[in-house]
TIMI-2910 file (N, C-alpha, C, CB; in pm, 1 decimal, decimal comma, always signed):
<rs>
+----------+----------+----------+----------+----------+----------+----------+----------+----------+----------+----------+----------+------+
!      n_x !      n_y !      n_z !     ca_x !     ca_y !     ca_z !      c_x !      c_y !      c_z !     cb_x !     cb_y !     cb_z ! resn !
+----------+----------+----------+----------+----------+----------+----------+----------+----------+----------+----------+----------+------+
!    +84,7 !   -117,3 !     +0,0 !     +0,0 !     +0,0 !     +0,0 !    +89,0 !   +123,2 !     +0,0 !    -96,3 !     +0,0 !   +121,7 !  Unk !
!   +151,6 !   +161,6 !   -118,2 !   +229,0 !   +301,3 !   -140,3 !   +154,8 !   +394,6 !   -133,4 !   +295,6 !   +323,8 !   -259,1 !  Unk !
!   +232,9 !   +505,0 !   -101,4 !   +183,1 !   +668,3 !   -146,7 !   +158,6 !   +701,6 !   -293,2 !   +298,6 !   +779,1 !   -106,7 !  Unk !
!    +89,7 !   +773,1 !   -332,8 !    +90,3 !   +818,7 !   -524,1 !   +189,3 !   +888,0 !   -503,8 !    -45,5 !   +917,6 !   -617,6 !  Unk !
!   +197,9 !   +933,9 !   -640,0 !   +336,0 !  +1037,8 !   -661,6 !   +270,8 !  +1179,9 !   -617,2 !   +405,0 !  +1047,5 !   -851,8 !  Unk !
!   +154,7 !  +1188,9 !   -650,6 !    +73,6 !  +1335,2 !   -583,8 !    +61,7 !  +1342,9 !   -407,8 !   -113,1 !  +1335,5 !   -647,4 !  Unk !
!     +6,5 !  +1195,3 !   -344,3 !    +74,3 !  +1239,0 !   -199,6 !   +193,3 !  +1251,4 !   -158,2 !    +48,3 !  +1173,1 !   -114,5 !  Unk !
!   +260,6 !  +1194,0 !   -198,4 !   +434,7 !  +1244,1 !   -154,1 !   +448,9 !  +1362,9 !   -222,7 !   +576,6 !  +1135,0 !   -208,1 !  Unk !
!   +408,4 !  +1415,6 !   -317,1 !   +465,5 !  +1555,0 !   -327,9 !   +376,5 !  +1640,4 !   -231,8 !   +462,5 !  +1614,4 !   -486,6 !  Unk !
!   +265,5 !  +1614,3 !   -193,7 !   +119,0 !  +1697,4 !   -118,1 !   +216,6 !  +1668,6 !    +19,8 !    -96,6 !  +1599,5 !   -127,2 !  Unk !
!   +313,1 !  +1606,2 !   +105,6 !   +362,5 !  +1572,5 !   +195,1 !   +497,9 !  +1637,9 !   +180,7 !   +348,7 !  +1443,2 !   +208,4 !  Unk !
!   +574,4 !  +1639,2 !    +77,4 !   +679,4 !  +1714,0 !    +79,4 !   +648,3 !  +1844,2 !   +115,6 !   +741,6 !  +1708,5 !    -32,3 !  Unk !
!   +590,9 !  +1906,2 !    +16,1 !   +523,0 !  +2041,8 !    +17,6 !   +521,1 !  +2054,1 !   +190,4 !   +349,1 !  +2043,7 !    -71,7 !  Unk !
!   +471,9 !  +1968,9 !   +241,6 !   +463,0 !  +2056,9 !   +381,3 !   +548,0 !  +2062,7 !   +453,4 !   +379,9 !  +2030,8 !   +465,6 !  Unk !
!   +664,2 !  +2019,7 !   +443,7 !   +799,5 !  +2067,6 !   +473,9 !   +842,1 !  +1855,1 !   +536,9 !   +798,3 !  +2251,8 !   +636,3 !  Unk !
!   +777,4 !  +1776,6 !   +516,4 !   +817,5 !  +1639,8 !   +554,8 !   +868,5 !  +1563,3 !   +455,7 !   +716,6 !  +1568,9 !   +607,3 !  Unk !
!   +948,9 !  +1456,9 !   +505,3 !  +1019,2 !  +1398,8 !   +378,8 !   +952,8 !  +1215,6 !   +416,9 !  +1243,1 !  +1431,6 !   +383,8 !  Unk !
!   +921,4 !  +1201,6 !   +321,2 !   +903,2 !  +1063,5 !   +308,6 !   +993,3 !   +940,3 !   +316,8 !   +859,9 !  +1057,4 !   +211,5 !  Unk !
!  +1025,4 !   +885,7 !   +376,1 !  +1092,1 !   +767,6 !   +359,7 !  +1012,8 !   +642,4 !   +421,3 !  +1227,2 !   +784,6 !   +420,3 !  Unk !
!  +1100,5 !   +486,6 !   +480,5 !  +1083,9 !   +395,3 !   +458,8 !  +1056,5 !   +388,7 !   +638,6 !  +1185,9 !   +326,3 !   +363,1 !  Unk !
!   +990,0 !   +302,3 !   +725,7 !   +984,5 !   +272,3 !   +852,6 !  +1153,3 !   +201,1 !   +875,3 !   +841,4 !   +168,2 !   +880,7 !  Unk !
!  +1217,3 !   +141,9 !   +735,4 !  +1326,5 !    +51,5 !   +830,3 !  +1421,7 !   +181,8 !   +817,1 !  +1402,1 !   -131,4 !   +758,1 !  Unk !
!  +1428,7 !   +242,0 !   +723,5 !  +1509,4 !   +405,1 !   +729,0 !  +1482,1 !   +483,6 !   +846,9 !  +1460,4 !   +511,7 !   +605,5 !  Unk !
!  +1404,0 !   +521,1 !   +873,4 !  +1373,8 !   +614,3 !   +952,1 !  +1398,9 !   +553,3 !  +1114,8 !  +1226,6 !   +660,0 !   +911,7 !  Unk !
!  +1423,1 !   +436,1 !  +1126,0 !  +1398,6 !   +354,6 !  +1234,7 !  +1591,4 !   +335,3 !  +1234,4 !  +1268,1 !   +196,6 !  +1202,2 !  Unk !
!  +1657,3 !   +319,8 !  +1149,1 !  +1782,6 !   +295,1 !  +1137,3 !  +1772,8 !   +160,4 !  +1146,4 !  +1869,6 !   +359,7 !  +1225,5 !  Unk !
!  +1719,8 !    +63,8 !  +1101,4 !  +1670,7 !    -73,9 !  +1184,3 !  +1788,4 !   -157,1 !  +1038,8 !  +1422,1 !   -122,4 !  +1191,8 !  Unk !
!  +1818,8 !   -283,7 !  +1129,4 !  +1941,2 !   -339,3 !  +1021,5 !  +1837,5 !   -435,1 !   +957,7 !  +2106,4 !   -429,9 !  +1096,7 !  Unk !
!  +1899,2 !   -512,8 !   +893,3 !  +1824,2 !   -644,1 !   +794,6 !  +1728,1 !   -712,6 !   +883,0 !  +1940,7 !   -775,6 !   +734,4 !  Unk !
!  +1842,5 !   -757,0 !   +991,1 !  +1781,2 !   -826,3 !  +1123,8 !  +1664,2 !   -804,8 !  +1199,8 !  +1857,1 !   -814,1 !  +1213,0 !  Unk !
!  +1695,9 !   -688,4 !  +1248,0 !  +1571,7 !   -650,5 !  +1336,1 !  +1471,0 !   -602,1 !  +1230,5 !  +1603,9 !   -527,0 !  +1455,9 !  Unk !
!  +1493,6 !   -601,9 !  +1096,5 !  +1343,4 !   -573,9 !  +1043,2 !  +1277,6 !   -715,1 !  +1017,7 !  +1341,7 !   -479,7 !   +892,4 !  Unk !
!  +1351,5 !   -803,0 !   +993,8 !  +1291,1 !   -971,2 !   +995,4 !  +1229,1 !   -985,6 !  +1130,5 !  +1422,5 !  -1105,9 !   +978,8 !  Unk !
!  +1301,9 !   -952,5 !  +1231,5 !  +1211,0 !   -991,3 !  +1358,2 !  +1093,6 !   -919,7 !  +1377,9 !  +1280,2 !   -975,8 !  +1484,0 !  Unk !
!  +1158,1 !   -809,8 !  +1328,2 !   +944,3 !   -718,9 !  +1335,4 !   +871,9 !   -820,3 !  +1279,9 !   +887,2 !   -540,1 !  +1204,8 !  Unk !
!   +920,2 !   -852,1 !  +1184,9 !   +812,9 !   -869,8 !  +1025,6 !   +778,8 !   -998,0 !  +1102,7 !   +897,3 !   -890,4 !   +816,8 !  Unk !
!   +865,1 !  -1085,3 !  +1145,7 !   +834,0 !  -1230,7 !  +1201,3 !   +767,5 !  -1235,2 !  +1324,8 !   +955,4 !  -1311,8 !  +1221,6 !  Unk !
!   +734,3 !  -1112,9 !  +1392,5 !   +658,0 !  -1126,8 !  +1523,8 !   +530,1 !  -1070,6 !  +1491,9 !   +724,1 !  -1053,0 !  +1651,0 !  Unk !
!   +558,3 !   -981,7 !  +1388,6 !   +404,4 !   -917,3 !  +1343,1 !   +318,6 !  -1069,5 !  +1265,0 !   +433,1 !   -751,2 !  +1190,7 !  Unk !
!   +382,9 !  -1122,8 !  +1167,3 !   +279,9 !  -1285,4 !  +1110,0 !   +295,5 !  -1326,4 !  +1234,2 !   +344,4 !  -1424,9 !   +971,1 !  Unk !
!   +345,8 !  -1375,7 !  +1344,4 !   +293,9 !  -1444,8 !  +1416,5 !   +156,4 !  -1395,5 !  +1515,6 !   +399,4 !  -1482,9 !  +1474,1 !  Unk !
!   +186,6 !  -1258,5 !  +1537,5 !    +71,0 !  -1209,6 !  +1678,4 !    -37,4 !  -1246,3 !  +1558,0 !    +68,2 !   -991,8 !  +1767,9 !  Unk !
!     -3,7 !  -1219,9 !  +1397,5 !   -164,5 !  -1181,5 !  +1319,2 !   -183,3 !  -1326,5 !  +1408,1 !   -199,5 !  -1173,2 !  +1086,7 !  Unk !
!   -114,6 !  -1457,6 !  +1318,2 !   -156,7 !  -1578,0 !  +1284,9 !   -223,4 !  -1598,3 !  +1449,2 !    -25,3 !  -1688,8 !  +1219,1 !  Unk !
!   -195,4 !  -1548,5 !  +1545,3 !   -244,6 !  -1602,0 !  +1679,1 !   -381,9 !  -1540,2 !  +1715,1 !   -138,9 !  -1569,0 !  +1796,3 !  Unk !
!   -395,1 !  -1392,6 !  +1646,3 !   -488,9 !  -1365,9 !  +1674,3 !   -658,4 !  -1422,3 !  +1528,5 !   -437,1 !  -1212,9 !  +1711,8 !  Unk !
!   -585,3 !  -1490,8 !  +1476,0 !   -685,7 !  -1564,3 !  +1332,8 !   -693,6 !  -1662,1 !  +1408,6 !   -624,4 !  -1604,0 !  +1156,6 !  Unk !
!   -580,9 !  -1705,2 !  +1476,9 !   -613,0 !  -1870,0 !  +1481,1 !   -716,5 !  -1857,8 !  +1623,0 !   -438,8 !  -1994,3 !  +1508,4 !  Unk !
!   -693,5 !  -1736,0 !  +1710,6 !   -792,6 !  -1735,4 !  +1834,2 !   -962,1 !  -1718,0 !  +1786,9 !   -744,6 !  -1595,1 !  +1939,6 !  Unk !
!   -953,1 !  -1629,6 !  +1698,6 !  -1097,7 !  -1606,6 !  +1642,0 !  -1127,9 !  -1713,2 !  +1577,6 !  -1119,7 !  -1491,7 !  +1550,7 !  Unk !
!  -1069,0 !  -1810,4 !  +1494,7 !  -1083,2 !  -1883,3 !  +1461,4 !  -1217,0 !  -1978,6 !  +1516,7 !   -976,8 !  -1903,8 !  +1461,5 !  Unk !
!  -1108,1 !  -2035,1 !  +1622,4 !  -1131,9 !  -2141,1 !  +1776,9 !  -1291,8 !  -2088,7 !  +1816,0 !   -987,6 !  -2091,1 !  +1949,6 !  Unk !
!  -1284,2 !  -1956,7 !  +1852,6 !  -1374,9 !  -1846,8 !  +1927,7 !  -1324,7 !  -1871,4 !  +2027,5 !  -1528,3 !  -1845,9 !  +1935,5 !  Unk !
!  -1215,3 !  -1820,4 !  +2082,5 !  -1175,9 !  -1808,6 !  +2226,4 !  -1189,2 !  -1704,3 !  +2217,1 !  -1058,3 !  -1849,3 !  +2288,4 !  Unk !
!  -1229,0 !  -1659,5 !  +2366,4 !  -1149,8 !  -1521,3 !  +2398,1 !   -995,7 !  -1537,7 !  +2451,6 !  -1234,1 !  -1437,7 !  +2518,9 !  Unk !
!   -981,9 !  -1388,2 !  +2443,3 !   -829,4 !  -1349,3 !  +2513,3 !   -803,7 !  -1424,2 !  +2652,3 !   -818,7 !  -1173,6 !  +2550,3 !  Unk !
!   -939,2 !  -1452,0 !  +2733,7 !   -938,0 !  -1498,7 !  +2824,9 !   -903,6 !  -1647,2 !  +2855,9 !  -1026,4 !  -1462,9 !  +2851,7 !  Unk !
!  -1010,3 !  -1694,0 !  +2793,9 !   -976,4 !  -1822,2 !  +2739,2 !   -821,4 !  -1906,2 !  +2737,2 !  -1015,5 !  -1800,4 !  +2610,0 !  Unk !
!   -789,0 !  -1831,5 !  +2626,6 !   -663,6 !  -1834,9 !  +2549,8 !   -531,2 !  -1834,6 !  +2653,3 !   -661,9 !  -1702,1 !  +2447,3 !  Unk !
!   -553,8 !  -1713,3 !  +2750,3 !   -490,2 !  -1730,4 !  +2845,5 !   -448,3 !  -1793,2 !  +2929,1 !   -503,4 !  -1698,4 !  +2873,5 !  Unk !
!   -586,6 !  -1848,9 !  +2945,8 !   -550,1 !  -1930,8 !  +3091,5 !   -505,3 !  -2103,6 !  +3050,2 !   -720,1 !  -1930,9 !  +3212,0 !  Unk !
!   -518,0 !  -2098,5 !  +2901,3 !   -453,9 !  -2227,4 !  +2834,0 !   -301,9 !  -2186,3 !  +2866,4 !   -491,5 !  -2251,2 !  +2648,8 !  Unk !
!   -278,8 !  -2076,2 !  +2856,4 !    -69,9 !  -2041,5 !  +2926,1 !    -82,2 !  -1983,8 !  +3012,7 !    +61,3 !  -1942,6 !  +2846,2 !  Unk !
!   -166,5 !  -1996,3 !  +3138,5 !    -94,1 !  -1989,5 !  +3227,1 !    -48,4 !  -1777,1 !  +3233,4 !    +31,9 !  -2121,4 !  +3186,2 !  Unk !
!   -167,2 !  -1753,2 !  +3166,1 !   -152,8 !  -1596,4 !  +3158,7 !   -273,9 !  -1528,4 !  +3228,7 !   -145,9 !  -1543,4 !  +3000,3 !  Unk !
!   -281,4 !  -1354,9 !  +3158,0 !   -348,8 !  -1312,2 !  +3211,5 !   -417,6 !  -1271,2 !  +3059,0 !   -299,3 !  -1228,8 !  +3323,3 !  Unk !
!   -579,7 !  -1214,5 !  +3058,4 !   -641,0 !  -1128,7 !  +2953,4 !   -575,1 !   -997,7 !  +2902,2 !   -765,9 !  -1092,1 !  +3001,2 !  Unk !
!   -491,8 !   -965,2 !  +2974,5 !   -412,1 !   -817,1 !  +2934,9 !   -284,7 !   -827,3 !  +2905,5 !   -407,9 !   -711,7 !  +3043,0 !  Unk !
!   -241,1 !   -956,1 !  +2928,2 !   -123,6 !   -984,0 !  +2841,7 !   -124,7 !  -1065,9 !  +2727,6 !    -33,6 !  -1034,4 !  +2910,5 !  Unk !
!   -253,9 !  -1155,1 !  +2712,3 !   -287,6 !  -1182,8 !  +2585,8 !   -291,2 !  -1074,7 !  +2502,9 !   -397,8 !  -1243,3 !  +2580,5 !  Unk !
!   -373,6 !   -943,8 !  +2494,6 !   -379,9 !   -845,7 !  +2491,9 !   -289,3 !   -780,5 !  +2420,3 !   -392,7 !   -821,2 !  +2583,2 !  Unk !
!   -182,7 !   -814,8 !  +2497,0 !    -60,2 !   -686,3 !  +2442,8 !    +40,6 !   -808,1 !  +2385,7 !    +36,2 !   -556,4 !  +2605,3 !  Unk !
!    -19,5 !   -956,4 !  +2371,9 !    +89,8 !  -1014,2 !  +2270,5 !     +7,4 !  -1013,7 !  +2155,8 !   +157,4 !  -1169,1 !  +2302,3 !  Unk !
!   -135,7 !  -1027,2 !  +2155,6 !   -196,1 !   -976,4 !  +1988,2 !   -132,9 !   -867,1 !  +1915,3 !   -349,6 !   -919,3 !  +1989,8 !  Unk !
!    -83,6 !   -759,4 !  +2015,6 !    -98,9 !   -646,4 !  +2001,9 !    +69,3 !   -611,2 !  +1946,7 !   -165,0 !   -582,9 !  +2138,0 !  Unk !
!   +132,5 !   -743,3 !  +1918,1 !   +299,1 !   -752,0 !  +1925,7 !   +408,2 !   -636,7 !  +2010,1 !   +344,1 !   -742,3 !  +1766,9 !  Unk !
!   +345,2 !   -607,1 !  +2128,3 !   +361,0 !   -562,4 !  +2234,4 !   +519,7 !   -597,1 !  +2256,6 !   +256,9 !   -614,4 !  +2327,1 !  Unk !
!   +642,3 !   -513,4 !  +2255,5 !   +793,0 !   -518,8 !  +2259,4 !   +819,3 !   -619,8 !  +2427,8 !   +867,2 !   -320,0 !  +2258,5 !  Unk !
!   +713,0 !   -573,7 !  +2474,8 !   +752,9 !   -636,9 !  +2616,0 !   +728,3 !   -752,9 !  +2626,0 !   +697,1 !   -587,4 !  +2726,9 !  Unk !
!   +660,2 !   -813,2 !  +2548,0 !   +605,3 !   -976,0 !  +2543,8 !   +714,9 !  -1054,8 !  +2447,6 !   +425,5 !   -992,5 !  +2464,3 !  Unk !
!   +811,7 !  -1155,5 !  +2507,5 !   +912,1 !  -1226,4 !  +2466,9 !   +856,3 !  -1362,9 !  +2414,6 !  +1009,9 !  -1236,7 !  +2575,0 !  Unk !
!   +943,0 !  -1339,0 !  +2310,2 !   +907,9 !  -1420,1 !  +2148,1 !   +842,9 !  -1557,9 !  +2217,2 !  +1086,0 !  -1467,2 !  +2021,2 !  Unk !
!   +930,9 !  -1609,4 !  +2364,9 !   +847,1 !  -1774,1 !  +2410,4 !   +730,7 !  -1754,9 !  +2440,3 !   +896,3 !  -1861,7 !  +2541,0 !  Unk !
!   +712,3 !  -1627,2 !  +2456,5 !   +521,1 !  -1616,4 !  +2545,9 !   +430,3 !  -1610,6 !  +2407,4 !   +473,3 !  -1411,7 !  +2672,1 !  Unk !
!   +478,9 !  -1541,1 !  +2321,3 !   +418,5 !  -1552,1 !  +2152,3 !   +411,5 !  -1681,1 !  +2104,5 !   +512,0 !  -1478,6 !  +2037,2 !  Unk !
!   +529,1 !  -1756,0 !  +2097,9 !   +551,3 !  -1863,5 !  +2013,7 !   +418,6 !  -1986,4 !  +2133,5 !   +771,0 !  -1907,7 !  +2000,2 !  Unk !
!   +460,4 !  -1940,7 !  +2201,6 !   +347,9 !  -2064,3 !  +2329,3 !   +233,5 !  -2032,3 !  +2320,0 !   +362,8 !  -2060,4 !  +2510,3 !  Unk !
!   +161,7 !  -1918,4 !  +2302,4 !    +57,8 !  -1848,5 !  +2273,7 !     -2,9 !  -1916,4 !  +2138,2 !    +98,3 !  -1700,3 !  +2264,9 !  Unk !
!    +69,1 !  -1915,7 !  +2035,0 !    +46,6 !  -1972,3 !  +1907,7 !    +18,2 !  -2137,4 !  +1895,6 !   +167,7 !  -1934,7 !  +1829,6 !  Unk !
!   +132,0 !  -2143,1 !  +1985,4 !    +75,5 !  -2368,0 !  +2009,5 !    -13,7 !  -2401,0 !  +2073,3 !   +170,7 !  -2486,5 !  +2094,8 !  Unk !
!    -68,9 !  -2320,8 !  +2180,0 !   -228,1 !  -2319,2 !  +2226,7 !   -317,3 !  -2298,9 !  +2139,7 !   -263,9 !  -2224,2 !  +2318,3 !  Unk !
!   -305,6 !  -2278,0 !  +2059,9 !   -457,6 !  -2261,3 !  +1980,8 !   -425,7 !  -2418,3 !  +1869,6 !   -478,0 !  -2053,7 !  +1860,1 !  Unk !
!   -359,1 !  -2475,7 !  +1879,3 !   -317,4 !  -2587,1 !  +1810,7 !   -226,2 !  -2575,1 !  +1683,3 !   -430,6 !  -2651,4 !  +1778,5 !  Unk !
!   -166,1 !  -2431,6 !  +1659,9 !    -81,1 !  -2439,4 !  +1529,6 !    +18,7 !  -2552,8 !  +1526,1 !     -0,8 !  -2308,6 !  +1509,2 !  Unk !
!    +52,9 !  -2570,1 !  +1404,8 !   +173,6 !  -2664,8 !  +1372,4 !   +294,8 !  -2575,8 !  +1323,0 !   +132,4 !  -2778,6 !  +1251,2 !  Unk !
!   +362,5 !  -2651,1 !  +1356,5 !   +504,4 !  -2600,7 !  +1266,7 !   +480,1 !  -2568,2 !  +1159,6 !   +612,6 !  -2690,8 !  +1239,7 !  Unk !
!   +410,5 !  -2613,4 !  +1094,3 !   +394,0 !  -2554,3 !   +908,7 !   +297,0 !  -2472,4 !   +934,9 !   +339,5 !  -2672,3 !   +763,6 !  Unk !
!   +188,7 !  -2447,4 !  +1009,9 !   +104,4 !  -2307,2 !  +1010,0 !   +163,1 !  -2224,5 !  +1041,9 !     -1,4 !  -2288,1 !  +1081,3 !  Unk !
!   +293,7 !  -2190,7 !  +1136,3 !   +402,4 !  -2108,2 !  +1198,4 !   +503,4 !  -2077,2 !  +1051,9 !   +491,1 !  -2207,5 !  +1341,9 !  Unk !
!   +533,9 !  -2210,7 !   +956,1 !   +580,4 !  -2164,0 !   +847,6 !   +529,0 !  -2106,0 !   +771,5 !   +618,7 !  -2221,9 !   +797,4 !  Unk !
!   +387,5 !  -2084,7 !   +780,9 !   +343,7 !  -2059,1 !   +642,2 !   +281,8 !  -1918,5 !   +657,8 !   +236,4 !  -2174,7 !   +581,7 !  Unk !
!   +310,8 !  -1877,2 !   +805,0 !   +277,6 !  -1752,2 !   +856,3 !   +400,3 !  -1680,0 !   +810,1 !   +247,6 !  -1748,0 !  +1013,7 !  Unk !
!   +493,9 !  -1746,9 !   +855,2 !   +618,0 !  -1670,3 !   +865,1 !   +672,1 !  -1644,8 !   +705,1 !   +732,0 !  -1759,4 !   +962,9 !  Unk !
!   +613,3 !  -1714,0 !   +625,6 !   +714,5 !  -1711,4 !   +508,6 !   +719,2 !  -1591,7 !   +410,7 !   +689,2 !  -1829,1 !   +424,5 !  Unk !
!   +579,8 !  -1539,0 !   +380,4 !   +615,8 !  -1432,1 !   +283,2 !   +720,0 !  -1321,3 !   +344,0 !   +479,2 !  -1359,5 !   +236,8 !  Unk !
!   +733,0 !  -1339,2 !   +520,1 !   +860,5 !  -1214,4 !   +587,3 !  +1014,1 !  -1272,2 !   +528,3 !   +870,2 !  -1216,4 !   +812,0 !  Unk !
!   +996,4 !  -1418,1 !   +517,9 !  +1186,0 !  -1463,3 !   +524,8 !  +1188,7 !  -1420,5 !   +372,3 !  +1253,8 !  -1680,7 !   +563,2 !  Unk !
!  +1062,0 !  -1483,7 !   +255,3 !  +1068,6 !  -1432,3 !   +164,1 !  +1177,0 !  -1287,5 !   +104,2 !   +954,9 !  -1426,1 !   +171,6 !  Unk !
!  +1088,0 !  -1187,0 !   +156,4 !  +1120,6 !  -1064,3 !   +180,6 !  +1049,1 !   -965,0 !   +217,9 !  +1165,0 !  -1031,1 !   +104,1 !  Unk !
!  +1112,5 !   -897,1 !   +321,3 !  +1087,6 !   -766,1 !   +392,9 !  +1025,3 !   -659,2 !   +314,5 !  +1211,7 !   -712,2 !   +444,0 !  Unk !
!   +917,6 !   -636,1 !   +337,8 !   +900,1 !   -543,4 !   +230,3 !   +904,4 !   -369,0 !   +288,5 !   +747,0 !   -588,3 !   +158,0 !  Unk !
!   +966,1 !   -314,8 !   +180,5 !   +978,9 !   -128,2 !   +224,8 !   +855,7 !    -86,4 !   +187,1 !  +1104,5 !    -15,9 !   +133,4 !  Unk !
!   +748,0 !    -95,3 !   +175,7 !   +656,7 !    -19,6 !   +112,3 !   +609,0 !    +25,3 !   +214,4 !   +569,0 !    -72,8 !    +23,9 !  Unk !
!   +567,8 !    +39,0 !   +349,7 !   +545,8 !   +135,2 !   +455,2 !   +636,8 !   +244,6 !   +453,9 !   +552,1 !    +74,8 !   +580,8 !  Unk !
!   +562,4 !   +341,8 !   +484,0 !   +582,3 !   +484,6 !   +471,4 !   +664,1 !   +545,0 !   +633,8 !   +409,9 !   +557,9 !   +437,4 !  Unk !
!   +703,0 !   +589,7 !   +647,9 !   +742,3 !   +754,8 !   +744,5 !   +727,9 !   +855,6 !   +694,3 !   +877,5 !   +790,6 !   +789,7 !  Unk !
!   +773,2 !   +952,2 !   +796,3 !   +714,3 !  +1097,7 !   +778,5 !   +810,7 !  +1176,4 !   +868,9 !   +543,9 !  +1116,8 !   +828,3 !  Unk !
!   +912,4 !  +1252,9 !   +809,1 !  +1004,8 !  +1330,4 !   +913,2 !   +980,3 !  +1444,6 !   +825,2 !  +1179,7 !  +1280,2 !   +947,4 !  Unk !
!  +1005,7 !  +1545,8 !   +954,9 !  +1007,8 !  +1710,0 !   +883,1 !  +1122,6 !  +1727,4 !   +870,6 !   +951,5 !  +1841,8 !   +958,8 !  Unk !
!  +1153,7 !  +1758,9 !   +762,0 !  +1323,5 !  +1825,9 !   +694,9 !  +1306,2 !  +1939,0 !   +800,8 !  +1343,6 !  +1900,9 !   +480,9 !  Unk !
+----------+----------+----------+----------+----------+----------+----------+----------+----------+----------+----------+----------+------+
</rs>
């Protein structure tokens, strides 16, 4: 989902410069794979919960959690560590290949097409 060439100039014009989230973030190869790989996973956890029809609650107390930290691992929440995600995801019954097949268009490739916005 890019900008046209008329909003980036309608955005320049106002004194901001357009670039990329992994630019603007300074973020290396790496840590943009791990975004990209924690973002398919919270989606795939939160499809596979609606899926089921659990709630957050539910879901939780299958790990041994709380509703507000389910919450903020849908939510790919920085504070929630990749084992509480990845355990989160095997409760709802994923397999290794639903985890692959979440993950793959990221190893694929990273894509730049998200936008930033800095004022020159």
């Amino acid at each position: 989902m890019g900008l046209t060439r008329k909003e980036i100039e309608s955005i320049e014009a106002k004194g901001f410069k357009v670039t990329t989230v992994k630019d603007f973030l300074d973020l290396t190869p790496e840590d943009e794979l791990i975004i990209e790989m924690r973002l398919a996973l919270s989606n795939l956890l939160h499809q596979r919960r609606k899926m089921l029809a659990l709630s957050q609650t539910a879901l939780a107390h299958r790990i041994g959690s709380s509703q507000s930290r389910m919450a903020r691992i849908e939510k790919n929440d920085p504070s929630v560590s990749t084992d509480l995600l990845l355990k989160a995801v095997a409760a709802t019954g994923a397999t290794i290949e639903d985890v692959a097949e979440a993950i793959r268009p990221t190893v694929a490739g990273v894509s730049d097409s998200r936008s930033a916005f800095t004022r020159v």
